[in-house]
N, CA, C and O atoms as a Maestro MAE file, in Angstrom:
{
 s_m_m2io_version
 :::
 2.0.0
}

f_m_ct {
 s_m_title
 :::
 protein
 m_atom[272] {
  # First column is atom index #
  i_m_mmod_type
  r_m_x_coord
  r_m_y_coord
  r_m_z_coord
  i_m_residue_number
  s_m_chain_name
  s_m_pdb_residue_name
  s_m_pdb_atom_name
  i_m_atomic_number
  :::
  1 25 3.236 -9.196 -7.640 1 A "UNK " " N  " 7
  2 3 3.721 -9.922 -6.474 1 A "UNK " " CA " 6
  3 2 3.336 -11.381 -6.657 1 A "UNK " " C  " 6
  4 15 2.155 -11.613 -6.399 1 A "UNK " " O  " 8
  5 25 3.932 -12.218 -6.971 2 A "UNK " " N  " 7
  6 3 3.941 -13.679 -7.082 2 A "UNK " " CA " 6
  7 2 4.195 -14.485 -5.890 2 A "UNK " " C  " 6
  8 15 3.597 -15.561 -5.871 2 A "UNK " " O  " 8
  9 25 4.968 -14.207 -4.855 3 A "UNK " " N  " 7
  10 3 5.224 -14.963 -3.836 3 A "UNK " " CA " 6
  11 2 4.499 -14.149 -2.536 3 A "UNK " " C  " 6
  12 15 4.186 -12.959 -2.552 3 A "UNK " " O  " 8
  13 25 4.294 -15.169 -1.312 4 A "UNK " " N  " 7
  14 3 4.230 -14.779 -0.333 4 A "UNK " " CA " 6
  15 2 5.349 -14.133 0.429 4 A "UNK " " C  " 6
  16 15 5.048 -13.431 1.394 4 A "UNK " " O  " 8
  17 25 6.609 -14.295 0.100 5 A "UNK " " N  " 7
  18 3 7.283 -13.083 0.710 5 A "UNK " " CA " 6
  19 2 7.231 -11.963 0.156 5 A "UNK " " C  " 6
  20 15 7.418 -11.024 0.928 5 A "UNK " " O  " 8
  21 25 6.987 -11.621 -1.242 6 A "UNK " " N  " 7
  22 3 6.852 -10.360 -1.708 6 A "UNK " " CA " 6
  23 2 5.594 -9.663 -0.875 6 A "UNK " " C  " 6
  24 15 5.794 -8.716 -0.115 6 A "UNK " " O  " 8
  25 25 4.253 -10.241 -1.103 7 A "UNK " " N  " 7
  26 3 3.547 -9.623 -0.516 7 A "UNK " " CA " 6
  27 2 3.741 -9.392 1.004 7 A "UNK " " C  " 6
  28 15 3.521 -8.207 1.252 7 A "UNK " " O  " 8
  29 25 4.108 -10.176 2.230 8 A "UNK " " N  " 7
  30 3 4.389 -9.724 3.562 8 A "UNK " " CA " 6
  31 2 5.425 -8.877 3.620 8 A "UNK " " C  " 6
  32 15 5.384 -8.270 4.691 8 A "UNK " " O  " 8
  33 25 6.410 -8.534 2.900 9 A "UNK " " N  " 7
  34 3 7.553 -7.515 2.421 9 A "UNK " " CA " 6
  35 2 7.183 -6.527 2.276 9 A "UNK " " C  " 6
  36 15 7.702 -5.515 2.746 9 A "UNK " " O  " 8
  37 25 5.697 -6.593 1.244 10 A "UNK " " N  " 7
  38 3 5.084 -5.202 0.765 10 A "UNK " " CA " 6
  39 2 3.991 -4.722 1.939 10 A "UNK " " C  " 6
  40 15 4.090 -3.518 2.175 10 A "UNK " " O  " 8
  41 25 3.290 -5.198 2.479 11 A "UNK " " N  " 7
  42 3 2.460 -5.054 3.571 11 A "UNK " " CA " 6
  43 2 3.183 -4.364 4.581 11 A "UNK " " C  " 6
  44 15 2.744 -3.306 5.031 11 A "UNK " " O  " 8
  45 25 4.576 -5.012 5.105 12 A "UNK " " N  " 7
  46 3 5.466 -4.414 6.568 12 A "UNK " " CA " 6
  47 2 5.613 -2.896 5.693 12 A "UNK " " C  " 6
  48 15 5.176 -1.861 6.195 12 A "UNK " " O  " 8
  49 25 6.116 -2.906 4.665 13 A "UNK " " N  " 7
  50 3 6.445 -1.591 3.885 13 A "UNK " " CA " 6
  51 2 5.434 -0.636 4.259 13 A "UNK " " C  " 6
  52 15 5.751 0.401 4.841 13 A "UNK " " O  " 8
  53 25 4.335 -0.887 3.990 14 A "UNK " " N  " 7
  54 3 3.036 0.005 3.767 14 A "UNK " " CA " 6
  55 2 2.554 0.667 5.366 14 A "UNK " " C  " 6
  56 15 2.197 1.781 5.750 14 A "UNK " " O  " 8
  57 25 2.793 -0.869 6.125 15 A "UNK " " N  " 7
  58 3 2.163 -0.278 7.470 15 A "UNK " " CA " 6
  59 2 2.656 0.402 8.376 15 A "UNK " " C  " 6
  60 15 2.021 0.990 9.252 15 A "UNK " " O  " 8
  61 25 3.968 0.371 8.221 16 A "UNK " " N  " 7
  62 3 5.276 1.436 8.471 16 A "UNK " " CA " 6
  63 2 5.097 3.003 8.184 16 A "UNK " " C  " 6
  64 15 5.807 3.824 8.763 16 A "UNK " " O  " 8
  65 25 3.966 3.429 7.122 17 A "UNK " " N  " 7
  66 3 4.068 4.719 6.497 17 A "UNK " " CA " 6
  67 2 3.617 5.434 7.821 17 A "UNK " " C  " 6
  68 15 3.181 4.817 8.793 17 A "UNK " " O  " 8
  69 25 3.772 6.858 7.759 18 A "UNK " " N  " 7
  70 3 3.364 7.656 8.759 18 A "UNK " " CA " 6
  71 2 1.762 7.656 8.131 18 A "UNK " " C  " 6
  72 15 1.578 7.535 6.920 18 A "UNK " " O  " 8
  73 25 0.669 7.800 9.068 19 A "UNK " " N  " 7
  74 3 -0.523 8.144 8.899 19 A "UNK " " CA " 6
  75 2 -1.623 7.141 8.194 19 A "UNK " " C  " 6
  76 15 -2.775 7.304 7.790 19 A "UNK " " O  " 8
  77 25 -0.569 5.846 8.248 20 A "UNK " " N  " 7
  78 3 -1.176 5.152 7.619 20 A "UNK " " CA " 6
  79 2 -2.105 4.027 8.910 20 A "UNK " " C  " 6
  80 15 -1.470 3.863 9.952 20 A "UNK " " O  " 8
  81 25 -3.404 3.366 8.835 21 A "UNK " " N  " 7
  82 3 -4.022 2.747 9.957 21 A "UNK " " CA " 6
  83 2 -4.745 1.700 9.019 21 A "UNK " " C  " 6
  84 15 -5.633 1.435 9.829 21 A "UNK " " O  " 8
  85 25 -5.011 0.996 8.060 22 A "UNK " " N  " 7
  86 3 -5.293 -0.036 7.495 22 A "UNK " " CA " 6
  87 2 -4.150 -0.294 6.447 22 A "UNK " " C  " 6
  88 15 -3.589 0.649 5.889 22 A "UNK " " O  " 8
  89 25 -3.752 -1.912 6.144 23 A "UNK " " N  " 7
  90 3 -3.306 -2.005 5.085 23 A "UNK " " CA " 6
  91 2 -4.035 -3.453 4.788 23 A "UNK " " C  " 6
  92 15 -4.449 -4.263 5.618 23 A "UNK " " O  " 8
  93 25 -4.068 -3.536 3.271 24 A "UNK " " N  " 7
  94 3 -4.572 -5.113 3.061 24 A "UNK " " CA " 6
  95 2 -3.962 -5.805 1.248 24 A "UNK " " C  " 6
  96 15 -2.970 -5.488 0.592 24 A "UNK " " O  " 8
  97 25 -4.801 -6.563 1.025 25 A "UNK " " N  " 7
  98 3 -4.706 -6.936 -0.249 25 A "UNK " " CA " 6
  99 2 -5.798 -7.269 -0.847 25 A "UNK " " C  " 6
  100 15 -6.698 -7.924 -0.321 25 A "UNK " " O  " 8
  101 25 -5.796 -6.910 -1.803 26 A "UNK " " N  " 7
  102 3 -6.865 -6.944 -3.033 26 A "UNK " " CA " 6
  103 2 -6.300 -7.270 -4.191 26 A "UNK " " C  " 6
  104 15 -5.108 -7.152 -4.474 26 A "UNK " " O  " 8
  105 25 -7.688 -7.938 -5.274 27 A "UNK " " N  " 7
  106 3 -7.202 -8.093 -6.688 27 A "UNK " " CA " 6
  107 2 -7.491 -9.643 -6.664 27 A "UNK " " C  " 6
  108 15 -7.395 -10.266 -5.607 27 A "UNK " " O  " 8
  109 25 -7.772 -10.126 -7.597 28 A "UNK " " N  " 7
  110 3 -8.020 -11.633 -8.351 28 A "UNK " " CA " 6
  111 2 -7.094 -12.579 -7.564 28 A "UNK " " C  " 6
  112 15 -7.380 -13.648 -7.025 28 A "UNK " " O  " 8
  113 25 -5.754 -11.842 -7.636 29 A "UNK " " N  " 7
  114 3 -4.382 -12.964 -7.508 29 A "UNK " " CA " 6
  115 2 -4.174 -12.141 -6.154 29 A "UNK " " C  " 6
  116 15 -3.406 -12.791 -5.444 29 A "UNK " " O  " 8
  117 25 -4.521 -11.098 -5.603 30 A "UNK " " N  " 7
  118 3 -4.040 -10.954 -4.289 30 A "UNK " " CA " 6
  119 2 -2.828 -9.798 -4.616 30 A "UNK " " C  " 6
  120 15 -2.098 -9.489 -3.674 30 A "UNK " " O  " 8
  121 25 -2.676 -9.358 -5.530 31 A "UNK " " N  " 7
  122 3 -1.476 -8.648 -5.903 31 A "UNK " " CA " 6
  123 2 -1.584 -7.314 -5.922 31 A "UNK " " C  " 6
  124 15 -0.733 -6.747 -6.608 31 A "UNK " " O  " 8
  125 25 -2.491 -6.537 -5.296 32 A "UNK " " N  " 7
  126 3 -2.862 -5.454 -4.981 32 A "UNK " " CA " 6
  127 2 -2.538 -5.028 -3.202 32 A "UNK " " C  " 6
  128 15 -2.897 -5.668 -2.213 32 A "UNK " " O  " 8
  129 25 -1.802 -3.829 -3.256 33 A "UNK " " N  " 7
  130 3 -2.069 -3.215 -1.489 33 A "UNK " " CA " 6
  131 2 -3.202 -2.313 -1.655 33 A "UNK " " C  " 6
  132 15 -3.617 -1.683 -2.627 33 A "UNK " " O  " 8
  133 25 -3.507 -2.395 -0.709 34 A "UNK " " N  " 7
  134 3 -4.741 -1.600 -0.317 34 A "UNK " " CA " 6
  135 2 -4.214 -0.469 0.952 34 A "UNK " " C  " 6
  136 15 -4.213 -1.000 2.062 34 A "UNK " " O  " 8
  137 25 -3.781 0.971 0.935 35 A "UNK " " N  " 7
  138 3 -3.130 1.416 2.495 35 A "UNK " " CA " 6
  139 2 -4.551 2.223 2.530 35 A "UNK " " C  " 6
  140 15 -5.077 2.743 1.546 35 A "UNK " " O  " 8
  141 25 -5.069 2.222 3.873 36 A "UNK " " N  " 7
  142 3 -5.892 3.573 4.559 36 A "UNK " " CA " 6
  143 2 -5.398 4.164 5.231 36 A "UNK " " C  " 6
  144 15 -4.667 3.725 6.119 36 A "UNK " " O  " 8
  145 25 -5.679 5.538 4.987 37 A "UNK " " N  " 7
  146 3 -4.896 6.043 6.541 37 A "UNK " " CA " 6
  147 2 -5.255 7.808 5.705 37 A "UNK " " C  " 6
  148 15 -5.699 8.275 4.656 37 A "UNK " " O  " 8
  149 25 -4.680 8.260 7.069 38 A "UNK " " N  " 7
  150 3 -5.374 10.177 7.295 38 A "UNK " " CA " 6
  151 2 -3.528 10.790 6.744 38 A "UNK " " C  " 6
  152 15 -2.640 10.338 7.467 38 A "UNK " " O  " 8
  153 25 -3.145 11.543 5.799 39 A "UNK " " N  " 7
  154 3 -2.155 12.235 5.579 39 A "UNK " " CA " 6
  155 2 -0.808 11.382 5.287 39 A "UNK " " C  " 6
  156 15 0.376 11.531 5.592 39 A "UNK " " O  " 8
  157 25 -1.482 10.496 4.612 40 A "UNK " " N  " 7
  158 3 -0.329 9.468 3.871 40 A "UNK " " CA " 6
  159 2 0.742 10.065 2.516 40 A "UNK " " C  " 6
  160 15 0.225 10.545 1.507 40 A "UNK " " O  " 8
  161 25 1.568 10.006 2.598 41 A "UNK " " N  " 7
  162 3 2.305 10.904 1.734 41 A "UNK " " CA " 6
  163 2 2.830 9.604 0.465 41 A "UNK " " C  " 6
  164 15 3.891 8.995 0.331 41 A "UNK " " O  " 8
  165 25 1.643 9.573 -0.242 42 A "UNK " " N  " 7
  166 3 1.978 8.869 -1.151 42 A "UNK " " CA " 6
  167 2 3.240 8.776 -2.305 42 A "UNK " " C  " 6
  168 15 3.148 7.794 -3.041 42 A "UNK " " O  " 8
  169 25 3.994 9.361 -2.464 43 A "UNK " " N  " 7
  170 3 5.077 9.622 -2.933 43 A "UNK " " CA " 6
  171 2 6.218 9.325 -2.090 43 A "UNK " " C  " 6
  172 15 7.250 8.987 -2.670 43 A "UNK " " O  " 8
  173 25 6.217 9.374 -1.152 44 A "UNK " " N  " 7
  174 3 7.252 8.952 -0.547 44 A "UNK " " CA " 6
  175 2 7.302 7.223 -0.009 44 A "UNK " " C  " 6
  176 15 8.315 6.531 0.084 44 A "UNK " " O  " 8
  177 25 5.477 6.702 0.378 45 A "UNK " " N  " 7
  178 3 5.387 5.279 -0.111 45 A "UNK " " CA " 6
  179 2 5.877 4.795 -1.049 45 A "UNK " " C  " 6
  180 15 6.872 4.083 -0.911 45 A "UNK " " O  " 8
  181 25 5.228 5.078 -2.491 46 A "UNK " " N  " 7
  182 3 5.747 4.756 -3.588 46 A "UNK " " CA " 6
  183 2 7.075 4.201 -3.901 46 A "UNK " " C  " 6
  184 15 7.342 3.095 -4.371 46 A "UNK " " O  " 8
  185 25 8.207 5.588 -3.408 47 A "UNK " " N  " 7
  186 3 9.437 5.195 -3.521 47 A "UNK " " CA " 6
  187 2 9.863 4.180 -2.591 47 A "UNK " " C  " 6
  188 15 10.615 3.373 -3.137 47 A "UNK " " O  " 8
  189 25 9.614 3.913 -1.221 48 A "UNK " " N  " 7
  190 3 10.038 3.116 -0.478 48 A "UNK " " CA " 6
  191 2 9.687 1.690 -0.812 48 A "UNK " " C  " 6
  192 15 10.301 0.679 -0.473 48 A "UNK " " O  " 8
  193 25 8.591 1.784 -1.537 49 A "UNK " " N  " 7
  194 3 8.213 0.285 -1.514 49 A "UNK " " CA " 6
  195 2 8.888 0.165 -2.558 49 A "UNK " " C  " 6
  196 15 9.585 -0.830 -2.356 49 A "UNK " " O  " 8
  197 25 9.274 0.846 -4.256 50 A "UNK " " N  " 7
  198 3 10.715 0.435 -5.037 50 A "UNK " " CA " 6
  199 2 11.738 -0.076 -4.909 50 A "UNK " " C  " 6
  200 15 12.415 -0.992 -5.374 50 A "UNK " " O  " 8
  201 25 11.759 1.000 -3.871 51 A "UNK " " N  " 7
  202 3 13.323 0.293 -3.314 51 A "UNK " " CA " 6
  203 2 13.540 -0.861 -2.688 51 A "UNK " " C  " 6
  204 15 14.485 -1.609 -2.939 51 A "UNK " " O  " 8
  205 25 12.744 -1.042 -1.910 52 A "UNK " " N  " 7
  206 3 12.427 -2.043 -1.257 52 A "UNK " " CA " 6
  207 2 11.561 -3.464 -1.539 52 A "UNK " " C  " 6
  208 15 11.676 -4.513 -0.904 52 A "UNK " " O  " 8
  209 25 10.742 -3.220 -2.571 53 A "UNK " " N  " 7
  210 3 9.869 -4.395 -2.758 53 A "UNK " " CA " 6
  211 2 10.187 -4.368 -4.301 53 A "UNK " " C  " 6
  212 15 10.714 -5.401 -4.716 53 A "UNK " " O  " 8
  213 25 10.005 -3.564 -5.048 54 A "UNK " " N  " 7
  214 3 10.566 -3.795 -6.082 54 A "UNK " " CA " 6
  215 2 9.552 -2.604 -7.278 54 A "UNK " " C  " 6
  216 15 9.351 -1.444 -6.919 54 A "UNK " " O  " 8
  217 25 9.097 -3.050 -8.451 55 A "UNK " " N  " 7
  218 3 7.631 -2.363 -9.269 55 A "UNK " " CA " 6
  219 2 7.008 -1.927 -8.233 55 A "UNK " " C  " 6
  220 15 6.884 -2.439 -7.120 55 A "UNK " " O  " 8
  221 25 6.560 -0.804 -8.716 56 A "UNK " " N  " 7
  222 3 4.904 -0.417 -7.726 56 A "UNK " " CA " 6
  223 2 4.677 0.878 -8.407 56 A "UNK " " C  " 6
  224 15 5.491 1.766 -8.659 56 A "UNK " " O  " 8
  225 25 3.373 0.809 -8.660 57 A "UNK " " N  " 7
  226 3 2.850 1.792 -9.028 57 A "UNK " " CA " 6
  227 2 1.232 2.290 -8.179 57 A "UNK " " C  " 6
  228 15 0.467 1.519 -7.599 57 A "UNK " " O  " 8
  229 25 1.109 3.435 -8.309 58 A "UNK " " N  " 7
  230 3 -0.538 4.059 -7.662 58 A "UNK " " CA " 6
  231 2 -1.368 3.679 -8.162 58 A "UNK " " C  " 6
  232 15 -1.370 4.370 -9.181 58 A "UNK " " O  " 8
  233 25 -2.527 2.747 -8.267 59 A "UNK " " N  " 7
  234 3 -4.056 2.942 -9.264 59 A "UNK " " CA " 6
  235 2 -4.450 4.006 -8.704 59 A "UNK " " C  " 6
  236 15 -4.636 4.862 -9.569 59 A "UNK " " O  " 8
  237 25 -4.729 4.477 -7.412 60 A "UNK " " N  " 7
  238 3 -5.563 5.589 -7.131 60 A "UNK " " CA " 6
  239 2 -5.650 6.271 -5.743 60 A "UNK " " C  " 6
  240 15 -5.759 5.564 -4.741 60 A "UNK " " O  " 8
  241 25 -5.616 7.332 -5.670 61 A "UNK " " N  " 7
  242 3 -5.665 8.073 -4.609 61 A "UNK " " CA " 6
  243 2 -6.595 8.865 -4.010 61 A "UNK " " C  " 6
  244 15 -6.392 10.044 -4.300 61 A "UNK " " O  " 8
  245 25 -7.415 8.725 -3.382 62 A "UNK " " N  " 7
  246 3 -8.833 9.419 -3.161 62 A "UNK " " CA " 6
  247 2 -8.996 9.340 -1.379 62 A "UNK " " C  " 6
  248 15 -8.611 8.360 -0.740 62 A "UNK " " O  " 8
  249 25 -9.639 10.567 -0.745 63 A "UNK " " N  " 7
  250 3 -10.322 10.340 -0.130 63 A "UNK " " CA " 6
  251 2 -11.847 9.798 0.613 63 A "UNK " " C  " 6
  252 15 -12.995 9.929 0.187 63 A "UNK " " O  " 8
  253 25 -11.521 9.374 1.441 64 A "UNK " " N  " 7
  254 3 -12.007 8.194 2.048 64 A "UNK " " CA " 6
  255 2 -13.621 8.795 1.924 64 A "UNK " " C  " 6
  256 15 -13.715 10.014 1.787 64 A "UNK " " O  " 8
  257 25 -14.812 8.038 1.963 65 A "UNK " " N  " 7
  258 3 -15.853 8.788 1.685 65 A "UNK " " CA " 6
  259 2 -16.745 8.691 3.065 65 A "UNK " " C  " 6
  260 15 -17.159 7.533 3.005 65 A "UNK " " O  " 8
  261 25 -17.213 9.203 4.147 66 A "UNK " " N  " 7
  262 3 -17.303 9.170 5.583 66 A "UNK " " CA " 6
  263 2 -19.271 8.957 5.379 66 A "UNK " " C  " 6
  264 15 -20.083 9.874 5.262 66 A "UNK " " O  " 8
  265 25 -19.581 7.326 5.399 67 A "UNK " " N  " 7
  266 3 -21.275 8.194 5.729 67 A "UNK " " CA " 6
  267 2 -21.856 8.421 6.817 67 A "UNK " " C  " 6
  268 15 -21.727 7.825 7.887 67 A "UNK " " O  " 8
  269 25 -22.661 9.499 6.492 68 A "UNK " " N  " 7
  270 3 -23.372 9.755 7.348 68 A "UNK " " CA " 6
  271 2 -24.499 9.583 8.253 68 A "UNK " " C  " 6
  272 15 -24.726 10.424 9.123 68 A "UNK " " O  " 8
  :::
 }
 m_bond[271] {
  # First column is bond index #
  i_m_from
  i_m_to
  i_m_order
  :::
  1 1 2 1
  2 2 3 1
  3 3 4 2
  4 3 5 1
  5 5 6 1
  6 6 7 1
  7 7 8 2
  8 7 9 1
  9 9 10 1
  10 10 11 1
  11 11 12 2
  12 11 13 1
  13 13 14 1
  14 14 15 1
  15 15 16 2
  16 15 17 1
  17 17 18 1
  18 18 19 1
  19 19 20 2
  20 19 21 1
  21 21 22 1
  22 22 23 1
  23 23 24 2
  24 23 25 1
  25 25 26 1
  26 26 27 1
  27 27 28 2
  28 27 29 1
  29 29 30 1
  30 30 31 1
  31 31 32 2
  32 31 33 1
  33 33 34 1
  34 34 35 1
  35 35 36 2
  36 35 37 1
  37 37 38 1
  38 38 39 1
  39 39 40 2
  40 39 41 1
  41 41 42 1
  42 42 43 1
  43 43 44 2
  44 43 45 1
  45 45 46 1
  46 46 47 1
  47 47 48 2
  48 47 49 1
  49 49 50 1
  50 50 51 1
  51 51 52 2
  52 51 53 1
  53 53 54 1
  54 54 55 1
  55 55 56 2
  56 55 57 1
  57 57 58 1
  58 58 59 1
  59 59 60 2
  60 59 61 1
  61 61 62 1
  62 62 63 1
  63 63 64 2
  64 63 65 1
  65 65 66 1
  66 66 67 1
  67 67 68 2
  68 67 69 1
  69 69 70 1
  70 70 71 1
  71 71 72 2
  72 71 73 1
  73 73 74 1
  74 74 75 1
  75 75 76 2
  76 75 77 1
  77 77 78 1
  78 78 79 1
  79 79 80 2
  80 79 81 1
  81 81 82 1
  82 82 83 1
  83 83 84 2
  84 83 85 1
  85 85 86 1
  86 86 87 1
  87 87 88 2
  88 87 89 1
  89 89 90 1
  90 90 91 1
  91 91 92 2
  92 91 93 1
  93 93 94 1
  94 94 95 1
  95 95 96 2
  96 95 97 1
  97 97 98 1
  98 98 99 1
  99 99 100 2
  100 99 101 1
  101 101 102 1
  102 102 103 1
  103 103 104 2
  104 103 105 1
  105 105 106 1
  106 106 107 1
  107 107 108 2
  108 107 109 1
  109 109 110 1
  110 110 111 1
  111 111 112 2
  112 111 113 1
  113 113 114 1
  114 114 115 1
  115 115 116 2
  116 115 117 1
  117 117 118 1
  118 118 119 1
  119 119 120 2
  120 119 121 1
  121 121 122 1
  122 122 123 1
  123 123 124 2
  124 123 125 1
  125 125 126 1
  126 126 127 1
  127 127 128 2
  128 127 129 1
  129 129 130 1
  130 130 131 1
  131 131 132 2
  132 131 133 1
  133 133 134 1
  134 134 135 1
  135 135 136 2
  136 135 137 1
  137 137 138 1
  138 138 139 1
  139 139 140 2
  140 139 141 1
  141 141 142 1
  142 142 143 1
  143 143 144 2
  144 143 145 1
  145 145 146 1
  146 146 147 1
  147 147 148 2
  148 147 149 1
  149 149 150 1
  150 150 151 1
  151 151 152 2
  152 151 153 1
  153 153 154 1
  154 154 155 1
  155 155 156 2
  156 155 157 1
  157 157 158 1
  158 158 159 1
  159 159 160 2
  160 159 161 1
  161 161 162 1
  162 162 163 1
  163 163 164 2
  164 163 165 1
  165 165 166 1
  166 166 167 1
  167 167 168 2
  168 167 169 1
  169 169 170 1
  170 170 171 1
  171 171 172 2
  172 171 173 1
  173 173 174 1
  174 174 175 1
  175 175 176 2
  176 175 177 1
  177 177 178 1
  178 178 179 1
  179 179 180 2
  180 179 181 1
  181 181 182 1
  182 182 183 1
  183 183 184 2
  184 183 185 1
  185 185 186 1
  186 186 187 1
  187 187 188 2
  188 187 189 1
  189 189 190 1
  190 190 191 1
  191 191 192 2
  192 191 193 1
  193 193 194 1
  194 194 195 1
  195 195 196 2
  196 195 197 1
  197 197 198 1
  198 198 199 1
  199 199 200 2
  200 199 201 1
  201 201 202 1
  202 202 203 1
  203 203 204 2
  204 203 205 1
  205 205 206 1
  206 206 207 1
  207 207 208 2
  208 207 209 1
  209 209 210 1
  210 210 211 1
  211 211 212 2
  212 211 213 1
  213 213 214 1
  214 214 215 1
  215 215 216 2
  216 215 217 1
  217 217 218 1
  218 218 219 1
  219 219 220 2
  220 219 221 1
  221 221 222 1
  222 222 223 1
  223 223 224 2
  224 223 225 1
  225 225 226 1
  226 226 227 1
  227 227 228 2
  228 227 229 1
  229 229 230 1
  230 230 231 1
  231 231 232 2
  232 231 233 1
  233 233 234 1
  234 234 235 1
  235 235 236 2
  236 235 237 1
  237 237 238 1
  238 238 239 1
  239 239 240 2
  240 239 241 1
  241 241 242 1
  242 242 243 1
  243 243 244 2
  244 243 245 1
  245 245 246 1
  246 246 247 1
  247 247 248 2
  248 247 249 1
  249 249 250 1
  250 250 251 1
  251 251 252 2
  252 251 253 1
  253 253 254 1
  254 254 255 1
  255 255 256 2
  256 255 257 1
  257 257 258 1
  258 258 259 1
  259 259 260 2
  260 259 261 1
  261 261 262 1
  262 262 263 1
  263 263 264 2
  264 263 265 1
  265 265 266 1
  266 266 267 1
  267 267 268 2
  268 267 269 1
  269 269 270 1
  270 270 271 1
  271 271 272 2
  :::
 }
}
């Protein structure tokens, strides 16, 4: 993501997902999303933001780690 419309493009994308309740950016250049959220159906993000924003790929998918 090089421009500021790509990234606010990709952000509306993300925060739109069902189940999703944080989104942000990360990374050196800012070119990272960051989504949180409870029963996010990552695959179906994925594709929407293709279509829509353009490249995108997963670094990682994990649940959230709760302390105690």
């Amino acid at each position: 993501m090089n421009s500021g419309k790509c990234q606010t493009k990709a952000l509306r994308v993300a925060a739109i997902a069902d189940g999703v309740y944080t989104v942000g950016l990360e990374g050196a250049e800012k070119d990272e999303v960051v989504v949180i959220g409870e029963g996010v159906n990552v695959v179906k993000l994925i594709t929407t933001m293709r279509k829509k924003v353009g490249h995108t790929i997963a670094i990682s998918v994990a649940e959230e780690k709760k302390g105690d």
